[in-house]
ROVEX-658937 format. One record per residue (C-alpha): residue in three letters; x, y, z. Coordinates in steps of 0.5 Angstrom, whole numbers, padded with zeros to 4 digits, always signed. Example, Ala and Ser with C-alpha at 12.3 -4.5 7.8 and 13.67 -1.06 7.14 Angstrom:
2
ALA+0025-0009+0016;SER+0027-0002+0014;
***
This chain:
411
UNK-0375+0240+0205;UNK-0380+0239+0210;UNK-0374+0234+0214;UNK-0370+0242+0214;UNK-0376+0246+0216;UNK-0379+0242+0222;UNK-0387+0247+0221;UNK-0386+0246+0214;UNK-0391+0241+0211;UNK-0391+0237+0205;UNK-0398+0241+0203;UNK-0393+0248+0204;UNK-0388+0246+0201;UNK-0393+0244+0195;UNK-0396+0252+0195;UNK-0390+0254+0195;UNK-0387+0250+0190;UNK-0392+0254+0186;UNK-0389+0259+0185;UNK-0384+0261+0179;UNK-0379+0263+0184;UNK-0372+0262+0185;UNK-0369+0258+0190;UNK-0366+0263+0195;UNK-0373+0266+0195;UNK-0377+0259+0197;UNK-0371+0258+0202;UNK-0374+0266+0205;UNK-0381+0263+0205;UNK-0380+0257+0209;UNK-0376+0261+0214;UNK-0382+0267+0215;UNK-0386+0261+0216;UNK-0381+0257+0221;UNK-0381+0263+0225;UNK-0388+0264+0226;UNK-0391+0257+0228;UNK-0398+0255+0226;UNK-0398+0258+0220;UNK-0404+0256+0216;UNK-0404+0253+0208;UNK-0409+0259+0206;UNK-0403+0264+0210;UNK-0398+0260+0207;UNK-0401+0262+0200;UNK-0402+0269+0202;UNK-0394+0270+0204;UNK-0392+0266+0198;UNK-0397+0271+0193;UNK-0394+0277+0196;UNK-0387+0275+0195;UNK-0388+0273+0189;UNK-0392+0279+0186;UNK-0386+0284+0189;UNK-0381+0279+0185;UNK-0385+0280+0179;UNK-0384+0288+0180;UNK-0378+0287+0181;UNK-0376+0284+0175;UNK-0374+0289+0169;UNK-0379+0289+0163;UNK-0378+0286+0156;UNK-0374+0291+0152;UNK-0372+0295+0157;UNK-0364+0299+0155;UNK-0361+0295+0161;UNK-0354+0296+0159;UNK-0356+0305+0159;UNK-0359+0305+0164;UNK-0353+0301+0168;UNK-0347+0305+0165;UNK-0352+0312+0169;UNK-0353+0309+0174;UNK-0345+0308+0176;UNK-0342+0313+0171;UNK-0347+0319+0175;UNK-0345+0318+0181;UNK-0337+0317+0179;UNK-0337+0324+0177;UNK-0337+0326+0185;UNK-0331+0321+0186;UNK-0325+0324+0189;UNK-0319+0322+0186;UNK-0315+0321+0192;UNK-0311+0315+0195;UNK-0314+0313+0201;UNK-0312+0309+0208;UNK-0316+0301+0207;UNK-0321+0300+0212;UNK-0316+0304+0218;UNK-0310+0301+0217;UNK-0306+0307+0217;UNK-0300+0303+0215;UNK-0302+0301+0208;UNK-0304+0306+0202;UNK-0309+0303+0197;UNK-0312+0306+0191;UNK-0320+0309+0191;UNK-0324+0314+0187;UNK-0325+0315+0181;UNK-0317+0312+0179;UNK-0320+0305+0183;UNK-0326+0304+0178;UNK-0322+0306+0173;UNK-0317+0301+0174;UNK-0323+0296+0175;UNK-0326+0297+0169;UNK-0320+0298+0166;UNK-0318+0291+0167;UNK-0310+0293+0170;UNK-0306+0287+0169;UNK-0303+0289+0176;UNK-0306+0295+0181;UNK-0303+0301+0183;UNK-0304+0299+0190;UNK-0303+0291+0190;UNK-0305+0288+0197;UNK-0309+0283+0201;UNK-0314+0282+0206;UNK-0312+0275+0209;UNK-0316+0271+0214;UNK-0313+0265+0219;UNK-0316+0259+0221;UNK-0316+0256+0229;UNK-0310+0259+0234;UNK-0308+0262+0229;UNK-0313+0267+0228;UNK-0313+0267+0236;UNK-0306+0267+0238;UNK-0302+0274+0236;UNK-0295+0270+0236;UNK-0298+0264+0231;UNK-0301+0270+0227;UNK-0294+0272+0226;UNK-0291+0266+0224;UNK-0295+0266+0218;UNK-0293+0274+0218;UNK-0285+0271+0217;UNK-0288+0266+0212;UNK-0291+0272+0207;UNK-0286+0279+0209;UNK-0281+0280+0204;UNK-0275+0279+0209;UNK-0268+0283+0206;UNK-0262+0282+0209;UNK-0261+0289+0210;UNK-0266+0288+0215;UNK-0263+0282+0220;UNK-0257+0286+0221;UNK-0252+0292+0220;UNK-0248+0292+0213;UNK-0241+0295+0212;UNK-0235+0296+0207;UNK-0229+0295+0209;UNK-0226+0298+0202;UNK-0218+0297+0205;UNK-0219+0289+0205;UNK-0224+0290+0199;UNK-0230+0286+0203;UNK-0237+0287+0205;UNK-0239+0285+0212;UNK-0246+0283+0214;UNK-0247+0283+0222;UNK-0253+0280+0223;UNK-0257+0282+0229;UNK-0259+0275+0233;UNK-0265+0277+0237;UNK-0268+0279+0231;UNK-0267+0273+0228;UNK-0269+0269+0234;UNK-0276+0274+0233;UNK-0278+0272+0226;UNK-0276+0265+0226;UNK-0278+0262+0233;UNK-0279+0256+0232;UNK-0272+0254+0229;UNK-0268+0250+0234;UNK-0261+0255+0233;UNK-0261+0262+0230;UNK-0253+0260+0228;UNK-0258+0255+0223;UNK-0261+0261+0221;UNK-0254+0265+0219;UNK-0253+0259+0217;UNK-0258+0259+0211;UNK-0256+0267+0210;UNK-0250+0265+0208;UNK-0252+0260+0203;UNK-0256+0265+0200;UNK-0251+0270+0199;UNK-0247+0265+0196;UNK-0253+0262+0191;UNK-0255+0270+0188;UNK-0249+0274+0188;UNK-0243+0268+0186;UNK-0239+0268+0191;UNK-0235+0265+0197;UNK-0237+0267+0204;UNK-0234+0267+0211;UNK-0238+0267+0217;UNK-0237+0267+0224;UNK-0242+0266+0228;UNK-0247+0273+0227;UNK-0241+0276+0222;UNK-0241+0273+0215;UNK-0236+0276+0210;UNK-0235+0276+0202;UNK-0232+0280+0198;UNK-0231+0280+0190;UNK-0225+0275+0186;UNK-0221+0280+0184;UNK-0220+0287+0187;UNK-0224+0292+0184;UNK-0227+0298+0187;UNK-0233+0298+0183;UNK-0235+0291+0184;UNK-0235+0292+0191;UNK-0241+0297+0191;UNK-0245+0293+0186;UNK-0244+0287+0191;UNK-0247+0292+0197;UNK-0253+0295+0192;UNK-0254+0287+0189;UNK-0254+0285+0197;UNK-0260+0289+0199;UNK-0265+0286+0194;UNK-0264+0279+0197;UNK-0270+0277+0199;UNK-0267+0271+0206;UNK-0275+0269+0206;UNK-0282+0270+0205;UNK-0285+0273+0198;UNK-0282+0278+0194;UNK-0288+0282+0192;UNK-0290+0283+0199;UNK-0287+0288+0202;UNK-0291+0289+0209;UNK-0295+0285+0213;UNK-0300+0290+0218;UNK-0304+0285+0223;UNK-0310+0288+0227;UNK-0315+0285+0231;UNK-0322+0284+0228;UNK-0329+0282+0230;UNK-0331+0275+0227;UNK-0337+0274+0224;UNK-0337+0267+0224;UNK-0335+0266+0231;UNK-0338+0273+0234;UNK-0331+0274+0237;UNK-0325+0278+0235;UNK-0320+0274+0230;UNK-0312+0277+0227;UNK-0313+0278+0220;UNK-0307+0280+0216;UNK-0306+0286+0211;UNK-0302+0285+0206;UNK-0297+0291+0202;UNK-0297+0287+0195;UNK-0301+0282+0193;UNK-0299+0274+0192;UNK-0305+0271+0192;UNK-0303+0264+0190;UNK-0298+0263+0193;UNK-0301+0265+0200;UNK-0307+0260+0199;UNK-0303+0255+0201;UNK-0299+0258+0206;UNK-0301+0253+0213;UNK-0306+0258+0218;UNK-0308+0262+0212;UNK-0317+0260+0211;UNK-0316+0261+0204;UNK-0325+0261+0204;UNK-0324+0268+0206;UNK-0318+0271+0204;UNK-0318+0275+0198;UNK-0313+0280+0193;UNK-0316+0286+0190;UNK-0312+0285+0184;UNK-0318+0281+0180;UNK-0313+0277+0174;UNK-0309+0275+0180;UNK-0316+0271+0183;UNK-0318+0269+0175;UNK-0311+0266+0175;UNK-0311+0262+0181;UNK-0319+0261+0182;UNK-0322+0262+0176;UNK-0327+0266+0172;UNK-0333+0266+0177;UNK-0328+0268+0182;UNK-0325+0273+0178;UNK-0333+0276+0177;UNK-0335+0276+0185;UNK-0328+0280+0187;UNK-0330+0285+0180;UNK-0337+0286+0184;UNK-0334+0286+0190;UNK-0329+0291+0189;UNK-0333+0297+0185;UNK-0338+0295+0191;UNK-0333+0297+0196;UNK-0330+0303+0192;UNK-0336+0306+0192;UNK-0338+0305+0199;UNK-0332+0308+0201;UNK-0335+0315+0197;UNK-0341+0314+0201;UNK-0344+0313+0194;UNK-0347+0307+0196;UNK-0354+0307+0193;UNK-0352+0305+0187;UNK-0356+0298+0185;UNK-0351+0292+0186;UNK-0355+0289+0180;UNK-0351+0294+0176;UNK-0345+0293+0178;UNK-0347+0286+0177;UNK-0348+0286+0169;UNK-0342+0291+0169;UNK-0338+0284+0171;UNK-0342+0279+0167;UNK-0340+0283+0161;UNK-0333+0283+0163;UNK-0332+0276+0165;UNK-0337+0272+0160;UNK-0332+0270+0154;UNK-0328+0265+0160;UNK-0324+0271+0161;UNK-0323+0278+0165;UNK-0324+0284+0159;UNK-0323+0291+0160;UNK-0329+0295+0158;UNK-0326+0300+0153;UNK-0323+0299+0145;UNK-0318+0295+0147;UNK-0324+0289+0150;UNK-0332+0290+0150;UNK-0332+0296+0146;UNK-0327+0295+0141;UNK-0331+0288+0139;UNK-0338+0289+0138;UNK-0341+0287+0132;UNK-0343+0295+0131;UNK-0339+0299+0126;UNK-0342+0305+0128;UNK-0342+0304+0135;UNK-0335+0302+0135;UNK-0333+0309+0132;UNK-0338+0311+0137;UNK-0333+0311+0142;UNK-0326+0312+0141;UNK-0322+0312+0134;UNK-0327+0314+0129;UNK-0323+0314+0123;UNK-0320+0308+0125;UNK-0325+0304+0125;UNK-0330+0307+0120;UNK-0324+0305+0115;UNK-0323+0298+0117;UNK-0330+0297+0117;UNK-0330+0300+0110;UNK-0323+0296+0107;UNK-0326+0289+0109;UNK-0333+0291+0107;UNK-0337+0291+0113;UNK-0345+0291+0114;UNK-0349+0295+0121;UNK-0355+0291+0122;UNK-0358+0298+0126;UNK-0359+0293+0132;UNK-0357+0297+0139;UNK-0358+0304+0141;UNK-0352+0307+0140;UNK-0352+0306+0131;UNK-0360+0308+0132;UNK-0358+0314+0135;UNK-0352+0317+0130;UNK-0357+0314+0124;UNK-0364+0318+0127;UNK-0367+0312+0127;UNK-0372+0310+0133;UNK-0368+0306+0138;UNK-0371+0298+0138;UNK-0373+0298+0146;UNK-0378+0300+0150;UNK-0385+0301+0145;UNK-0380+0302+0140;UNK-0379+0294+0139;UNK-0387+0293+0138;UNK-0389+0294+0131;UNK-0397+0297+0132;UNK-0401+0297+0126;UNK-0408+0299+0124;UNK-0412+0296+0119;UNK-0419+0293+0117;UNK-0420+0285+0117;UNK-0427+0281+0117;UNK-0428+0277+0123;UNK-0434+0275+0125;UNK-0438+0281+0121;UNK-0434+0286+0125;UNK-0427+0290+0125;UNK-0422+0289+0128;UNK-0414+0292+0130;UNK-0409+0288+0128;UNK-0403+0288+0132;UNK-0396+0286+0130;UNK-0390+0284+0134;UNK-0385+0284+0131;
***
């Protein structure tokens, strides 16, 4: 410790280690005292009871309804979200769902979001250099072949035409020798998705189906527009914009994707993949696992919130919010279909969707309600078990050394 912090003695260290506090805060302290150099053991005390005592005020009381208090604090002020779809972070090209539909889905635990996009970061000269920049573009862009050239039918000779725009293809892909390369590969992949024979010269490739049939031929137009040439099917658009870096305190390109390929992106050559991220928490479980899942689940309610101003709400809420989520190992939604809907509590399950349902399950497979959390408390007229309701206090006369005493049982 003291080879990190150069004013930082063995003896500091050892107050300070005094202290039940968590690593990150001890770290606070030796910095405060890094900062101000000459600090003596009596100060060093001083500081490290001072922190300690605000730590302690901090923590929430033994039998405090931390649960109730939570869902307060996020479903309050919920009530004045708005529910409309806004523009993500000033970039007017790409629509991503905020509000109150946002949190809904977060909670909901959606398989896929209404609005699936990325926020992808770039490592090196790719973050510096717009045209290395869009080459990780091409790489990720849906790229159609409906948008490489002019397509056409020729319904007297039953064929479709493609002819393919040359500049366009030297611009998405400048690093290819020779863009016939390129109308090359195209023509292989029409072949490969649709099952027929081309014919290509040079920018005009020709195809058409085996027998003639009118029909066939307008099926072969409308199959032509969904081939995907390059890039990842599920991201339709790429929006690229010039930031401040952080970590550099310059200006980097970052990469705003319209649909959301999170795996796949990773490994994409450029791609800093310590910082890119999906807004589609199943998506980042899948690929980085459950304690990921949990920090994009805080992440983006804290980012829903802050986009309606409502950014006052306690993070440790939200906090608590993604534990309950996430500590079975795997992300569930907070509802009858997860959270809700598997709590040991017979009444506190009918307390929350489909009463009569649960009630007669519970009644079928003879169940029991040990009475043990707020809401079943509540339904029965039962005093809730938090706060001074934990403690039992009885009053009483015992004989102690010739006196009377009160005793108190903790129950």
């Amino acid at each position: 410790m003291t080879e990190e912090y150069e004013h930082v003695t063995d003896d500091i260290e050892a107050i300070v280690q005094d202290y039940n506090l968590p690593e990150s805060l001890r770290h606070r302290i030796y910095e405060t005292i890094e900062d101000r150099e000459g600090v003596t053991l009596e100060q060093a005390d001083d500081i490290a009871q001072a922190i300690s005592s605000r730590y302690e005020d901090s923590r929430v009381d033994a039998h405090d309804p931390v649960g109730t208090v939570s869902a307060q604090s996020i479903g309050e002020p919920g009530t004045q979200m708005t529910m409309n779809t806004f523009h993500y972070a000033g970039v007017a090209e790409i629509d991503v769902t905020q509000g109150l539909p946002r949190l809904i889905e977060l909670v909901d635990a959606r398989k896929t979001p209404d609005t699936p996009m990325m926020t992808v970061h770039l490592e090196d000269e790719y973050a510096e250099n717009r045209e290395r920049a869009h080459e990780v573009v091409w790489q990720m862009e849906a790229t159609k072949i409906l948008a490489l050239g002019d397509i056409s039918t020729n319904v007297a000779d039953m064929i479709v035409q493609v002819n393919l725009n040359e500049d366009t293809l030297a611009e998405r892909w400048p690093t290819v020798d020779s863009v016939d390369t390129v109308a090359q590969e195209i023509a292989e992949t029409i072949e490969d998705a649709l099952g027929v024979n081309t014919r290509r010269s040079e920018m005009l490739i020709e195809f058409g189906p085996d027998e003639p049939s009118y029909r066939r031929l307008l099926q072969l137009v409308e199959e032509l527009r969904d081939i995907v040439f390059k890039g990842l099917e599920d991201i339709s658009r790429v929006v690229i914009r010039k930031e401040d870096n952080e970590r550099t305190e310059g200006e980097e390109f970052v990469l705003y994707t319209e649909g959301s390929a999170f795996g796949d992106v990773l490994s994409i050559e450029g791609v800093d993949a310590s910082r890119t991220t999906s807004n589609n928490i199943h998506e980042v479980y899948r690929n980085l696992g459950v304690e990921a899942a949990r920090e994009a689940i805080i992440n983006e309610t804290m980012e829903t919130l802050r986009e309606q101003g409502l950014d006052d709400v306690n993070v440790r809420h939200l906090m608590l919010v993604a534990d309950i989520m996430t500590n079975r190992g795997e992300i569930e939604s907070i509802g009858r279909h997860g959270i809700s809907g598997s709590k040991d509590s017979v009444l506190a399950r009918a307390a929350f969707e489909v009463t009569v349902n649960h009630l007669l399950d519970a009644a079928v497979h003879g169940e029991e309600d040990d009475l043990d959390g707020v809401i079943e408390n509540v339904i029965v007229g039962k005093p809730v078990a938090i706060g001074t309701g934990d403690v039992d206090l009885r009053m009483g006369s015992i004989e102690a050394d010739g006196g009377t005493e009160a005793e108190l049982s903790d129950d």
